[in-house]
C-alpha positions in Angstrom: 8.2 -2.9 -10.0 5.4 -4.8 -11.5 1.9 -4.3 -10.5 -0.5 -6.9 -8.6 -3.2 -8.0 -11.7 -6.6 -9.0 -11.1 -8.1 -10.5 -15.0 -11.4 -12.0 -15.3 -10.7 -15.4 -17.6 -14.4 -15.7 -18.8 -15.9 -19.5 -20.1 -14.0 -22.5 -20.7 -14.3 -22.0 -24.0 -12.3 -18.4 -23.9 -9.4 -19.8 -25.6 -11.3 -20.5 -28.7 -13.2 -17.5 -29.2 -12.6 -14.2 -30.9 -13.8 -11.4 -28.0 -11.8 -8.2 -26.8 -11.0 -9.9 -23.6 -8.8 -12.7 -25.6 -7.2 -9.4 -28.0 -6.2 -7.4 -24.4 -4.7 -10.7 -22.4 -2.7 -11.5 -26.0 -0.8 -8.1 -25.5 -0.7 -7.6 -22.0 2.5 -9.2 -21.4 3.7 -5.7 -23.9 2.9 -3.3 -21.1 4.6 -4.8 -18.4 7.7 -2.9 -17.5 9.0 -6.1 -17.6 9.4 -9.9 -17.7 9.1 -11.5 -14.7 11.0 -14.2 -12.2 7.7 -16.1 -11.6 4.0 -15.7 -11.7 2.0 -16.3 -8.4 -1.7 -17.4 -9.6 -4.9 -17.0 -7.5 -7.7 -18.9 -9.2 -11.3 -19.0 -8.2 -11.2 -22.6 -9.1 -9.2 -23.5 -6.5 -10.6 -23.4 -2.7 -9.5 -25.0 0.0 -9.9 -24.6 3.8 -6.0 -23.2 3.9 -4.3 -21.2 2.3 -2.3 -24.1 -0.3 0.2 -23.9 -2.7 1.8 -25.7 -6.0 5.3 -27.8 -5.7 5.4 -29.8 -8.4 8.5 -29.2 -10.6 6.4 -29.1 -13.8 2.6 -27.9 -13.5 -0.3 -30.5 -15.0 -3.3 -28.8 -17.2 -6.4 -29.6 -15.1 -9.9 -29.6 -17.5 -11.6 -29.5 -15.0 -14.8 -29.1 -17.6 -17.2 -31.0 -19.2 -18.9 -31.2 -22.3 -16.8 -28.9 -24.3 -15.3 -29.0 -28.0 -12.7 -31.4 -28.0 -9.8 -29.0 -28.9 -10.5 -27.1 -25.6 -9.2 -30.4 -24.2 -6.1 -30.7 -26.0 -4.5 -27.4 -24.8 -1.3 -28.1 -22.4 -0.1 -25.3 -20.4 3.1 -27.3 -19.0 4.8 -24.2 -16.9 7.7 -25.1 -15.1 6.8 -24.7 -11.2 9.3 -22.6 -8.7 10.1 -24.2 -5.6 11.6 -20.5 -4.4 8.3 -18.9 -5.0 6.3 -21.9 -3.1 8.6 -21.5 0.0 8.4 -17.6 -0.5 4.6 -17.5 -0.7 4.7 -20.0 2.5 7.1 -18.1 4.2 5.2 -14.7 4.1 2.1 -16.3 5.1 3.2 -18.0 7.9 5.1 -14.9 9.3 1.6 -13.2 9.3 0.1 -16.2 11.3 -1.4 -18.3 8.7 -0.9 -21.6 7.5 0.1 -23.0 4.2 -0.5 -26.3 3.0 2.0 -27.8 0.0 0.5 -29.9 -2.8 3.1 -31.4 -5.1 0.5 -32.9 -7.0 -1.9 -30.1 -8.3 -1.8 -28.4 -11.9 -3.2 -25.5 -13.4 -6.6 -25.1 -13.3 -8.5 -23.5 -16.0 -9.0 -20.2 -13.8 -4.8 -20.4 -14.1 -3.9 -21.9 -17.6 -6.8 -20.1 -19.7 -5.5 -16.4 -18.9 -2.0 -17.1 -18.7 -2.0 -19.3 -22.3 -2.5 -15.4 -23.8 -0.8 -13.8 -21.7 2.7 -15.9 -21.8 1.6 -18.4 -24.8 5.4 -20.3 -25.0 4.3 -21.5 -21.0 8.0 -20.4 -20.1 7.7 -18.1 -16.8 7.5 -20.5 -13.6 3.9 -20.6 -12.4 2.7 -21.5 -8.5 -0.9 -21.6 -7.4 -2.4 -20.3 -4.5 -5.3 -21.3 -3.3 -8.7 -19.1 -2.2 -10.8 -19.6 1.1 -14.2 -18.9 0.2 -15.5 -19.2 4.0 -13.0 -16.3 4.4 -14.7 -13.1 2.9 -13.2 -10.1 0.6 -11.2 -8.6 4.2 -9.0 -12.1 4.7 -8.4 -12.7 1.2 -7.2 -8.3 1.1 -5.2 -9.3 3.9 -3.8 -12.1 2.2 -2.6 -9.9 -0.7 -0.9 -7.0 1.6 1.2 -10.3 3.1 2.1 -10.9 -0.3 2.9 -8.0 -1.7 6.5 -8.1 -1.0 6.9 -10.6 -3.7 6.4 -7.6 -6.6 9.4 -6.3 -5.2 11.3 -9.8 -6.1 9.9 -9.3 -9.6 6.9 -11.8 -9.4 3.9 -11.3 -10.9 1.1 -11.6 -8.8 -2.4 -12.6 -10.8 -5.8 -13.0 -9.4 -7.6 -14.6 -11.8 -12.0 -14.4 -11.6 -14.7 -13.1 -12.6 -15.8 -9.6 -12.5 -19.5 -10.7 -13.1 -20.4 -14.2 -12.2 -23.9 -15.5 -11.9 -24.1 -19.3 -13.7 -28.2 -19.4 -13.5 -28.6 -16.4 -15.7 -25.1 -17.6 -17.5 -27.1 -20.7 -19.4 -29.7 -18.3 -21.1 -26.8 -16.1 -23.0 -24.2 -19.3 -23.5 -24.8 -19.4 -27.4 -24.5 -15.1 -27.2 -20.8 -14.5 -27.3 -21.8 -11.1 -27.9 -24.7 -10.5 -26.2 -25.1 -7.4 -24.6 -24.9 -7.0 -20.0 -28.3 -6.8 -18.7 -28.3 -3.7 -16.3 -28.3 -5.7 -13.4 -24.9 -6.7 -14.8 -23.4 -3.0 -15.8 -25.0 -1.4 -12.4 -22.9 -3.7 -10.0 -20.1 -3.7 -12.3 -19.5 0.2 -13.0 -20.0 0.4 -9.0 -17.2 -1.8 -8.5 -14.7 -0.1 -10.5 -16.1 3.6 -9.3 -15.1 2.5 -5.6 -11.6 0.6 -7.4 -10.7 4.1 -8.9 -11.8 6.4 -5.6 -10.1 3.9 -3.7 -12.6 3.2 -1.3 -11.5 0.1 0.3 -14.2 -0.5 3.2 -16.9 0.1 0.5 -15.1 -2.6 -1.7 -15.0 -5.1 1.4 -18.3 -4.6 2.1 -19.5 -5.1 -1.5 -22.4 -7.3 -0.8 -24.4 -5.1 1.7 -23.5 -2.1 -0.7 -22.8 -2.4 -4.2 -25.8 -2.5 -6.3 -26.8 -6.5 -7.8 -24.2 -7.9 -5.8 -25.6 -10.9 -4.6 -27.1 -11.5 -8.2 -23.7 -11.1 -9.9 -21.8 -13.0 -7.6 -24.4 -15.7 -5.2 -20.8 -17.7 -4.3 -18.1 -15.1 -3.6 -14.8 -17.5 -5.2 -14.8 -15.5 -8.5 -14.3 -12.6 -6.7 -12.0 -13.2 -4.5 -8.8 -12.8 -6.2 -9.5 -9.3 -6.9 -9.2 -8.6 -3.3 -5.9 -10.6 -3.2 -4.7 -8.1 -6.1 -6.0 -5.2 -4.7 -4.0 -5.8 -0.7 -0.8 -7.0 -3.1 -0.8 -3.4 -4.7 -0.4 -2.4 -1.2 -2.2 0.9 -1.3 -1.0 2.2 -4.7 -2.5 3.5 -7.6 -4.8 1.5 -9.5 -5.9 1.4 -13.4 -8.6 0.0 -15.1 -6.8 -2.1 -18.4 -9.4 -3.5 -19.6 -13.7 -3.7 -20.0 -15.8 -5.5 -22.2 -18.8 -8.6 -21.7 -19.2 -11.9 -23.0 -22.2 -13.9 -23.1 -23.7 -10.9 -21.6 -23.6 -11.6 -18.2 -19.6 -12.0 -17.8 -17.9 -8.7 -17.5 -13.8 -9.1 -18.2 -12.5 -6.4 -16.8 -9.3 -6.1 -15.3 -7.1 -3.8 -13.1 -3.4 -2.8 -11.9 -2.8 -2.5 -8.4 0.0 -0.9 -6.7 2.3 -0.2 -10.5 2.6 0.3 -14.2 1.0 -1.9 -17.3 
């Protein structure tokens, strides 16, 4: 069964850089115990008030950027959508009470098309997006994922695509630094994080804010968080495993975790 996937998809300008982060999503695809039916996205760059989901038969490349090198523009990420997985995803939420809105007419954000361009370069695995609720908190959107975690059992992928490390203000000052190293602040609130993901301390995870060290700093709007919780209630109380750590521009940690199976 494949696991529930929480990567963190770094700048824009990922894609066109040469960091760790970019060598580990090129070969995660390798690890997987194998290919699957459909890929349901969580990005942070897509909130809404509902829960929403992708219908169109082919997805669009949202840049939804500005003032980036041209090539980043050029990249097309044209997945084919799933209308199975949309009704699936709508299905399970609704059956838990929710409500699911259906959007034929949104693409891939770059929270979507960035990781998954490494991941699956040839854009051949049907790709739906679901949306986050910022208003929600870590405890809805873990909710979310334990409604969803049937779908690994139908051999979807389930990725929640963020940021482990996410504070813009403090972003500007290290943008030219690709390689600049995490201010403590960063590492503190980071190595907390994946101390409580390994001892699998799920109320200390929820509560992140009142008592993981920085956490306000790292993350002053929670939407690049988010999906991890959606990853973590997918796994459904499994094992989890830490795939991946490194930093770019110093103050973005991309790390990324298994829930709930093998990778």
């Amino acid at each position: 069964m494949l696991p529930a996937l929480f990567v963190s998809h770094g700048a824009p300008t990922f894609p066109l850089t040469d960091a760790p982060a970019r060598a580990f999503l090129e070969q995660l695809s390798n690890g997987l115990a194998e290919r699957p039916r459909a890929i349901l996205m969580i990005s942070a760059h897509w909130e809404t008030a509902h829960p929403s989901v992708t219908t169109s038969a082919v997805n669009a490349t949202i840049h939804d950027f500005d003032g980036f090198p041209k090539a980043l523009y050029e990249i097309r990420y044209p997945a084919p959508g799933s209308a199975w997985l949309a009704d699936r995803v709508a299905s399970l939420i609704e059956a838990g009470g929710g409500m699911v809105m259906r959007d034929p007419a949104r693409g891939l954000d770059h929270g979507a098309w960035v990781p998954l361009s490494l991941i699956y370069p040839n854009a051949d695995v049907p790709v739906v997006q679901l949306s986050v609720q910022p208003g929600q908190g870590p405890d809805y959107h873990h909710r979310l994922g334990q409604m969803l975690a049937p779908l690994r059992e139908e051999n979807v992928l389930i990725v929640g695509s963020g940021s482990f490390t996410h504070d813009l203000s403090s972003f500007r000052q290290y943008y030219s630094a690709l390689h600049a190293p995490a201010p403590d602040w960063v590492d503190a609130f980071a190595d907390w994080m994946c101390v409580a993901i390994e001892e699998g301390r799920i109320d200390d995870l929820l509560a992140y804010r009142q008592r993981a060290p920085h956490a306000v700093r790292n993350h002053p709007t929670e939407e690049h968080l988010l999906p991890l919780f959606v990853a973590l209630g997918a796994g459904a109380g499994g094992e989890s495993e830490h795939l991946h750590q490194s930093t770019t521009h110093g103050i973005l940690r991309m790390d990324a975790f298994a829930f709930g199976g093998e990778a």
